[in-house]
C-alpha angles and dihedrals in degrees: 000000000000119000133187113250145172097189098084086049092056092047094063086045108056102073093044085065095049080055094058095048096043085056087043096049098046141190089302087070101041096152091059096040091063084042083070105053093048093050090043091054085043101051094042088054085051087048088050106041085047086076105042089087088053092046091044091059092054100264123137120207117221139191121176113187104184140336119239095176138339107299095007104093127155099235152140131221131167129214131167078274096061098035101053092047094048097049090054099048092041090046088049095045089054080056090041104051081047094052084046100061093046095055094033092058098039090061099035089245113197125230101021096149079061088041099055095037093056087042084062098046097054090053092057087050093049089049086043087055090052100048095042106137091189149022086258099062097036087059103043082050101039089051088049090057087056095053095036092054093048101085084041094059091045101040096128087065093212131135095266096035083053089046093049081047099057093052096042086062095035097055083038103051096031097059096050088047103046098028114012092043094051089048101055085047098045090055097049084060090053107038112019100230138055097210126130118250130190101240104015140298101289092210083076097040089056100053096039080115107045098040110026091142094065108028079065093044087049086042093051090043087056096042096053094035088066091074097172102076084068100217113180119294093023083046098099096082087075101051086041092050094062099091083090125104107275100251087066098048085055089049087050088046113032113013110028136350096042094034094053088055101061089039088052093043095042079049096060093045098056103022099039111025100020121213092271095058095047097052089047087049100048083235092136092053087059087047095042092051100046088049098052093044092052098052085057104047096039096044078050092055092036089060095054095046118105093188106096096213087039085056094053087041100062080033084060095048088055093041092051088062099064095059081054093048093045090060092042093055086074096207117116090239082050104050090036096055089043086059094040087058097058089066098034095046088048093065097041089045104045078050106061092039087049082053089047089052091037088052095046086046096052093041111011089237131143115172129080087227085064098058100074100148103353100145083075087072107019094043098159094032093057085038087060090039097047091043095053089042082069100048089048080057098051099246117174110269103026129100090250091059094053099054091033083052096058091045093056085049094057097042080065101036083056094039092240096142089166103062076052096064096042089057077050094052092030093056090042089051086047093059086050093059109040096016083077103053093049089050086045096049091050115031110034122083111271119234122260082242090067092065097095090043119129132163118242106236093213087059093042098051094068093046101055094054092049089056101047085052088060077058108041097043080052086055099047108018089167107107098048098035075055098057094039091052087053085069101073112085 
C-alpha cells in the first residue's frame, strides 16, 4: 500500500544540508565542521530506520515532486530494496565520517572542509539512489554521485591522484551516456512509462516474445551503463580509483559508488525486466556469464597485486559479481542471497580498507611485502582485518557466509551447477588472496622499524565495529535475510 510521505524527501535531504553547513563552517571550526557530518549521518539513519516498521507491514512511503512527462516523474518511494540498502550505507557512513577525522587530522590532510562536503553529498546521491521510484530519478541521482565522488577521488590533488581521477569519470560517465542513457530511452519507447514495478514492468513481459532482439539489446545497455558495478572489461575505473584517501576508498567500495551499481543493476532486474522475461530472454545467461567470468578474473589480479588497497580492490570488483550472479540465478535463495551480500559484503569490506588506512596511518606502509609481524603492533586493527577477511572468504559464521550460502542454494534449486562451481572457485580464490596477509601479519618476524608503532585509538574504534558487525550479522542474519526476502514479489 503507497502511502504520501515526506520522510523519504527529508532523507535525501539531510546530508546535503550537512553539506551546506560543513562548507559553511569551514577549516577555522573544525571541531564543529566534523560535528556536522556526524549529526547529519546521524539524523538521516533516524530518518531511515523510522520507516523500516512502515515498510515491514507492507507500506510503501512515497514523495513525488513534479511530473515531466507521463511516466517520468521526479519521486521517491521506499520499499524493503531501497531500505535495506539505505540503512546499511547511512549507518556505515556515521563509522566511516568518524574513522575520517581521525585519519584526516593524524596526517594534516589539506582541503577537509572540501573533503567532508563532498563526503555529504555523495551520501544524498547514494539515498537518492535507494529511494529512486523511477528510472528518472535513479539516473539524475546515479549521475550526481559520479560527479560528487570525483574530488574525492582525486583529493591529493597529484599527478597520479589527477590521472586515477580522469578515468574514474571517463568509464563512469561514458557508460551512462553511451549505454545507460540509450537504455532508459530505449524503455520509455517501449513501455511508456519508467516506473518500477515489483515484478517487473509488464509492458516487457508482454512482448518477450515479439521483440527478443532488442529487449536484450536494451538488457546488455543497461548491464554494462551502470559502470559502477565494474563488471570485467568496464571494471579499470576501481583499481585505478584507489589513489584516493582511504576513507574514501572505503566510501567507493563499501558504502556508495559500488554499491549504487549492483543495486541499480538488481533494480532493473526485478523492477524492469522481471524474472519471467529474463529467463525467456536468456538475459540471465548473459548475466550469468559476465559475472562468472568476473569473479574469476578479478580473484586472479587481485592475487598478483602487492598494494594492499590494489589487492581489495581487485578483491571489491569479485566480490560485486556475486551479488550479480545471485540475482541471475532467478531462483528466490539465489536473489535473496545476492541482496544479502550487498549489505554483508559492505561491512567486511569498509573494514579491511579502515585496517589498510589505520595501518598506513600508523606506518606509513602500503604494500602487503611491508607488513611482515604487525599484529605485534597493530594487535585490534589485524584482529578486524583478519575477522572480515573471513568473512570475504565466506567462513561460517560470518556475514559473508550467510549471503554466499543462499546463493549456493540457488545455484542448486535453478540447476545452474556451474555458477556453483565458480562461488566455489571464487571463495577458494578469496583465502589465496587474503589467507596470506593474515598469516603474514602474524606469523612472520616484525621489522626492527615497527618498534615505535602504535594504533590511534580515534581510527580503531570504527573498525572494530565494522568488523564485529561482519560477525554479528553472521550470528543473527535474520533482519536483513528478512528484508531481502521482502523483494521478491
Amino acid at each position: 500500500m503507497v502511502t504520501v510521505s515526506v520522510v523519504p524527501l527529508l532523507a535525501v535531504l539531510a546530508p546535503a544540508s550537512g553539506a551546506v553547513l560543513i562548507a559553511c563552517t569551514g577549516e577555522r571550526r573544525a571541531n564543529l565542521r566534523e560535528f556536522w557530518s556526524v549529526a547529519a549521518g546521524a539524523l538521516m539513519f533516524g530518518l531511515i530506520a523510522s520507516m523500516i516498521p512502515d515498510v515491514l507491514a507492507g507500506r510503501t512511503p512515497e514523495c513525488v515532486l513534479f511530473r515531466l512527462l507521463p511516466g517520468i516523474e521526479l519521486a521517491f518511494r521506499v520499499d524493503a530494496f531501497g531500505i535495506l540498502f539505505a540503512s546499511g550505507a547511512s549507518l556505515l557512513w556515521i563509522l566511516t565520517s568518524c574513522y575520517s577525522i581521525g585519519y584526516m587530522r593524524s596526517l594534516a590532510e589539506h582541503a577537509q572542509t572540501r573533503y567532508f562536503a563532498c563526503f555529504a553529498l555523495a551520501l544524498t546521491a547514494t539515498i537518492g539512489v535507494a529511494f529512486s521510484a523511477n528510472l528518472f530519478t535513479l539516473f539524475l541521482f546515479y549521475e550526481a554521485l559520479t560527479l560528487v565522488t570525483y574530488p574525492l577521488v582525486a583529493h591529493k590533488e597529484t599527478s597520479e591522484a589527477r590521472a586515477g581521477a580522469r578515468k574514474y569519470l571517463i568509464y563512469l560517465l561514458g557508460a551512462a551516456k553511451l549505454f545507460l542513457l540509450a537504455a532508459i530511452i530505449l524503455t520509455y519507447n517501449v513501455t511508456g512509462t519508467l516506473e518500477f514495478q515489483a515484478g517487473g514492468m509488464p509492458e516487457i513481459a508482454a512482448q518477450v516474445a515479439q521483440r527478443p532482439t532488442l529487449l536484450f539489446l536494451i538488457f546488455a545497455l543497461f548491464l554494462y551503463g551502470f559502470a559502477k558495478n565494474a563488471l570485467v572489461p568496464l571494471h579499470g575505473w576501481l583499481p585505478a580509483a584507489m589513489v584516493a584517501p582511504t576513507p574514501v576508498s572505503a566510501l567507493l567500495h563499501a558504502v556508495a559508488v559500488v554499491k549504487t551499481g549492483v543495486f541499480s543493476t538488481l533494480r532493473v532486474f526485478l523492477f524492469v525486466f522481471g524474472l519471467d522475461a529474463m529467463r525467456g530472454l536468456g538475459a540471465d545467461q548473459l548475466a550469468l556469464g559476465v559475472a562468472g567470468v568476473t569473479i574469476v578474473v578479478a580473484s586472479l589480479l587481485a592475487i598478483g597485486q602487492d598494494n594492499l588497497k590494489a589487492r581489495l580492490a581487485y578483491s571489491t570488483v569479485s566480490q560485486l559479481a556475486y551479488i550479480i550472479l545471485g540475482a541471475a540465478l532467478l531462483s528466490s535463495s539465489g536473489v535473496t542471497g545476492g541482496i544479502a551480500h550487498i549489505t554483508n559484503h559492505a561491512v567486511s569490506k569498509i573494514t579491511l580498507f579502515l585496517c589498510a588506512g589505520s595501518i598506513y596511518v600508523s606506518t606509513r606502509k602500503t604494500e602487503i611485502s611491508q607488513l611482515s609481524g604487525l599484529a605485534q603492533r597493530m594487535p585490534w586493527t589485524m584482529a578486524a582485518f583478519a575477522l572480515a577477511s573471513l568473512s570475504i572468504i565466506g567462513i561460517p559464521l560470518t556475514s559473508g557466509f550467510v549471503s554466499k550460502w543462499h546463493i549456493a542454494i540457488g545455484a542448486v534449486d535453478s540447476g545452474h551447477y556451474a555458477s556453483l562451481g565458480v562461488l566455489l572457485v571464487g571463495s577458494l580464490l578469496s583465502a589465496a588472496y587474503l589467507g596470506p596477509i593474515v598469516y603474514k601479519v602474524y606469523f612472520e618476524a616484525s621489522s626492527p622499524d615497527d618498534e615505535g608503532v602504535r594504533e590511534v585509538p580515534w581510527i580503531v574504534a570504527p573498525l572494530a565495529i565494522s568488523a564485529a558487525a561482519s560477525l554479528l550479522l553472521g550470528l543473527f542474519p535474520g533482519p536483513v535475510l528478512a528484508l531481502a526476502g521482502r523483494v521478491m514479489p
